[in-house]
C-alpha positions, 0 to 999 in steps of 0.5 A, spaced: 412 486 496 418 489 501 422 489 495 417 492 490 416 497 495 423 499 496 424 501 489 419 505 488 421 509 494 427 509 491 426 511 484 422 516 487 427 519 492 432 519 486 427 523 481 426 527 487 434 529 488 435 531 480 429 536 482 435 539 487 440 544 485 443 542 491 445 535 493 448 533 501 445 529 506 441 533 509 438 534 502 438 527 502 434 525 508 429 531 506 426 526 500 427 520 503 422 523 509 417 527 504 417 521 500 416 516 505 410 520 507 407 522 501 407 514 501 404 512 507 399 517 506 397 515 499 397 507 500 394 508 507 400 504 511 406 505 515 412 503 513 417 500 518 423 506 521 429 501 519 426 500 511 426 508 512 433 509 514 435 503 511 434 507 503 436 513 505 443 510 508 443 506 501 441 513 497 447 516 501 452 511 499 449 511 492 450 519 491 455 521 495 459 515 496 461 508 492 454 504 493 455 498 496 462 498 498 462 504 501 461 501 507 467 497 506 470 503 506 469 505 512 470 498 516 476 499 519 478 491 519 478 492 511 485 492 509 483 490 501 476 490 497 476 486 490 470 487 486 470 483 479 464 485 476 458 488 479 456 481 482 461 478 485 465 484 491 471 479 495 474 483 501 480 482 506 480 482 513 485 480 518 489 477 512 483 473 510 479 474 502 472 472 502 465 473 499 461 478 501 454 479 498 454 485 496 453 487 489 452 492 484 445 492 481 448 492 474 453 495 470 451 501 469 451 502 478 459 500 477 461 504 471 458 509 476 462 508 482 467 508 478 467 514 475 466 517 483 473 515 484 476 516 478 473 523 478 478 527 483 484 524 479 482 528 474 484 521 469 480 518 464 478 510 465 474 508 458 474 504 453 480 508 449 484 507 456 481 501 459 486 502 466 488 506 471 492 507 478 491 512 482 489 514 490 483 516 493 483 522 499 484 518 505 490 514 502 487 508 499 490 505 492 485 503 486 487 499 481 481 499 475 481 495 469 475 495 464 472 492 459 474 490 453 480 487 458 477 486 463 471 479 461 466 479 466 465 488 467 469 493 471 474 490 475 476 494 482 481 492 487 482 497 493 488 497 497 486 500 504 491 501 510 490 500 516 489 506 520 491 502 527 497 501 526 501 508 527 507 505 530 512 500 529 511 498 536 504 496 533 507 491 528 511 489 534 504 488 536 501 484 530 507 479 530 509 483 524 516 483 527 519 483 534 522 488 539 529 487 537 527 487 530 524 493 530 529 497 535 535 495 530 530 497 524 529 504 527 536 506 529 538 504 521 533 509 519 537 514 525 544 512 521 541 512 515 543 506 512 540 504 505 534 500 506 531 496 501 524 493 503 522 487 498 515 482 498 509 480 495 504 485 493 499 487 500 505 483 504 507 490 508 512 494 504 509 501 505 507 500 512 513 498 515 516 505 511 511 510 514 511 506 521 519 508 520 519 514 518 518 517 524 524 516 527 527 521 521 531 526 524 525 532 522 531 537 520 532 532 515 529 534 507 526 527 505 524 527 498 518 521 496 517 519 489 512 514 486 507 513 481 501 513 485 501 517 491 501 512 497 507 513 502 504 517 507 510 519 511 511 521 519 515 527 517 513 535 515 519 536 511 517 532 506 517 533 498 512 528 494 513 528 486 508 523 483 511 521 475 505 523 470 502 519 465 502 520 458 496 523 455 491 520 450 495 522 445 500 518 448 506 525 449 507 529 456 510 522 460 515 524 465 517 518 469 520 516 475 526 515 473 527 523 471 524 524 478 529 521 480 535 524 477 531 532 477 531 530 486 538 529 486 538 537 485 533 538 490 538 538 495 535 531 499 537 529 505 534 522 504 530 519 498 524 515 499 523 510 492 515 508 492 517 502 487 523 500 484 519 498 476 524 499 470 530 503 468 530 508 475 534 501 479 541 505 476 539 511 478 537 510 485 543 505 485 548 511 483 544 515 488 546 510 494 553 510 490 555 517 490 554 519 497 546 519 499 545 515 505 539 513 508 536 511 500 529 506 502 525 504 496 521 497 495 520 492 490 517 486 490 521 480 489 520 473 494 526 473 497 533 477 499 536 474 493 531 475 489 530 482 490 537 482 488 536 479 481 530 484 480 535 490 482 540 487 478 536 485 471 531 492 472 538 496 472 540 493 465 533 496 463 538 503 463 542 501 457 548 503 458 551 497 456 555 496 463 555 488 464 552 484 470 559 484 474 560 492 474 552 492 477 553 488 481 559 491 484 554 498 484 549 494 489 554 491 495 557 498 495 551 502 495 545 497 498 547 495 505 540 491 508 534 488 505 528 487 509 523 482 506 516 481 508 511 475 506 503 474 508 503 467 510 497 463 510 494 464 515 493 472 513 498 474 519 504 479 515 511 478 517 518 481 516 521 474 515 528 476 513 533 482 516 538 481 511 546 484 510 549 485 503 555 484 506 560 485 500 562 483 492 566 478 491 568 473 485 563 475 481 556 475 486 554 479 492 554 476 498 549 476 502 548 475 510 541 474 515 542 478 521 534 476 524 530 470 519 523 469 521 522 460 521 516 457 520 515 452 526 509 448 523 504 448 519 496 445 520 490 443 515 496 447 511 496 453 515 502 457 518 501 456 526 506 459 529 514 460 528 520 464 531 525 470 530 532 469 530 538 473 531 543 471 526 549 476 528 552 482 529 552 486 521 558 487 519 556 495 518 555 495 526 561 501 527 557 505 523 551 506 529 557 510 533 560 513 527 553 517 526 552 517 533 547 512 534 547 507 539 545 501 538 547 495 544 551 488 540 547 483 545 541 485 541 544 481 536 545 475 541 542 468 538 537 468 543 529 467 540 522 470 541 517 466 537 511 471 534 506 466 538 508 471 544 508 478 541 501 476 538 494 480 541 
C-alpha cells in the first residue's frame, strides 16, 4: 500500500512540475507539499513527514540530480560508482567494491541520467555513438558504454577523487607511501626531474600528480594535456589542452600527439602528459631529450619495467622507422625516475616502487629501485600489511644541489618503516 501511495505522489508531483516554467528546489519542495496536501485532504489520511521528505528528496535527484546515485555522488568515501544496467549499481569505498541496492526503476530512468551527464559535455552518446569519455563539473571521470555494445543496457563507471586528500603529507597518512618517499618525490619535482607514474587503472596515478604539484615552483608555466580533463593541478599558471574527438562524420580529430607538438611553442616551463596511449610516447620522449625538464606523464603499465616496454612499444606507433635500441637509447637519456603504483587486495593503494632509470647499456635500459614496498603476508588472501625500503642513494643525486635543492643522502639509508605504522 505504502508503495502504491508513493507513486502516485510521485506522478502527481512529476505532471505538477512539467506544469512549471521554472524548475529548482524550491519549486520542487513546493509541489511536493501541495500535492501531498491535496492528498490527505481527499483521502482523509495523514501521511507520514519522513515519506514526504523521502519523495521529494527522490524528486530532487531525479530532477536536478542522477537519480539513485546521486547520493553516491555525494558520499564522500565513494571513490568509483559502476553501474551495469539499471538493476545492478556496485560502489568502491576504501578500496573495497560492493553491491548496493540501489537501482533505476527501468532503462529509460538510466538512459535519462545518462543524458544529465553527458549534456554539459556537449558530446553525443547514441546508438550511432555508443560511448563516451568525459568529465562532470566537480572532477569525476565517466565512462558510458551503451547498447548495442553493451548487453544488459547502459554501462556507466564513475571514477570519483577524494576530496580528502590534498596533500602528500595525506598519503603519507593513508599508507600511500612514507615520510622519506614523499620528501625525496617533492624535491624531484623541485629539481624537476622526469617522472613517470605507472599503475593499473584506480591504482592512484593522478592523485599523487595533483598532490605534488603544489611543490611546482608557481613562477613555473605548466602545460597539462589530456584527452578527458581530469589533472586538477595546485598551480595557478596552468595551461589545460584537452585533445578533441572526431566528429560523427568522423573528421576534425586533433589528438594528443599534435597538442604535444604545438606546447613545445608555448614556452612550457614544465608538461604534464595526462596519459601516455599511442604514438604521443615519441613526442614526450623528444620533449625530455631536447631540454624540457620536469616532463611527468602516466601510463599503465604493472611494473617499472613493463612500463618500459609499454613506452618503448607505443613510440614504435610514430612510424618512424627508428629501431628498438635508437628508442630505447631515447628513454634512459631522457626518463630519469619511474613511480609505480598498485591496489592491493585489501583495498589500500601503494607506490610500490621508486625506481631509477640509471642508463642505456648493450642494448637495454637499466634500471635501479631507490625505495620498494614489500609485502610482508598475506591472510584468507589479503594483504596484511608490508614495509618501505630505502635501496640507495639514485645515481642523479648531484643534480638536487645542481638546482639548488637539498636533499640529506641519509634519506636514502637502509632503514625501514612498515606502512602498519603510517596507517590511521
Amino acid at each position: 500500500m505504502a508503495a502504491d501511495i508513493r507513486l502516485e505522489l510521485r506522478d502527481a508531483i512529476l505532471a505538477t512540475l512539467r506544469r512549471m516554467d521554472r524548475i529548482n528546489q524550491d519549486t520542487i519542495r513546493a509541489a511536493t507539499d501541495e500535492v501531498c496536501r491535496h492528498t490527505e485532504e481527499q483521502r482523509r489520511i495523514r501521511l507520514d513527514p519522513a515519506l514526504r521528505a523521502s519523495i521529494a528528496a527522490d524528486i530532487l535527484d531525479d530532477v536536478l540530480g542522477l537519480g539513485p546515485i546521486q547520493a553516491l555522488m555525494d558520499d564522500p568515501y565513494v571513490t568509483e560508482i559502476m553501474v551495469n544496467g539499471p538493476d545492478q549499481i556496485y560502489v568502491e569505498r576504501g578500496g573495497v567494491k560492493s553491491k548496493t541496492d540501489l537501482r533505476f526503476r527501468d532503462l529509460a530512468h538510466l538512459r535519462r541520467a545518462v543524458e544529465r551527464m553527458v549534456m554539459p559535455t556537449g558530446r553525443r552518446v547514441d546508438e550511432s555513438m555508443p560511448y563516451a569519455d568525459f568529465a562532470l563539473e566537480n572532477g569525476a571521470r565517466v565512462n558510458v558504454i551503451m547498447p548495442p555494445l553493451a548487453v544488459d543496457g547502459p554501462t556507466v563507471t564513475i571514477r570519483k577523487f577524494l576530496q580528502s586528500i590534498r596533500s602528500i603529507h595525506d598519503l603519507v597518512g593513508l599508507g600511500t607511501l612514507d615520510a622519506r618517499m614523499a620528501h625525496f618525490m617533492e624535491a624531484c619535482i623541485r629539481a624537476r626531474i622526469n617522472m613517470l607514474f605507472s599503475g593499473a587503472t584506480g591504482s592512484g596515478k593522478t592523485t599523487t600528480i595533483e598532490v605534488l604539484s603544489a611543490a611546482i615552483d608557481p613562477r613555473e608555466r605548466v602545460i597539462t594535456i589530456e584527452d578527458t580533463p581530469e589533472l586538477s593541478l595546485r598551480q595557478e599558471h596552468v595551461v589545460r589542452l584537452v585533445c578533441r574527438q572526431a566528429n560523427s562524420e568522423g573528421r576534425g580529430e586533433i589528438p594528443i600527439r599534435v597538442l604535444v607538438r604545438n606546447s613545445l611553442r608555448m614556452r612550457p616551463t614544465r608538461i604534464i602528459l595526462g596519459e601516455v596511449r599511442g604514438e604521443e610516447a615519441m613526442d614526450y620522449l623528444q620533449a625530455q631529450t631536447s631540454g624540457h625538464r620536469g616532463c611527468l606523464a602516466v601510463l599503465h603499465a604493472s611494473s617499472p619495467r613493463d612500463a618500459l616496454t609499454r613506452l618503448e612499444t607505443m613510440a614504435l606507433y610514430a612510424g618512424l622507422n627508428l629501431p628498438s635500441w635508437a628508442i630505447r637509447q631515447q628513454i634512459a637519456s631522457g626518463l630519469q625516475l619511474i613511480v609505480q603504483h598498485e591496489q592491493l587486495n585489501d583495498g589500500r593503494r601503494v607506490i610500490t616502487h621508486l625506481t631509477e632509470v640509471t642508463g642505456f647499456s648493450e642494448g637495454d635500459i637499466s634500471l635501479r629501485d631507490i625505495f620498494e614496498f614489500e609485502v610482508e603476508g598475506a591472510a584468507e588472501g589479503r594483504m596484511t600489511g608490508g614495509k618501505f625500503v630505502a635501496k640507495g642513494v639514485p645515481g642523479f643525486f648531484p643534480l638536487f644541489r645542481q638546482r639548488g635543492v637539498p636533499l640529506d643522502p641519509q634519506l636514502f639509508a637502509p632503514a625501514v618503516l612498515s606502512s602498519e605504522s603510517v596507517r590511521p
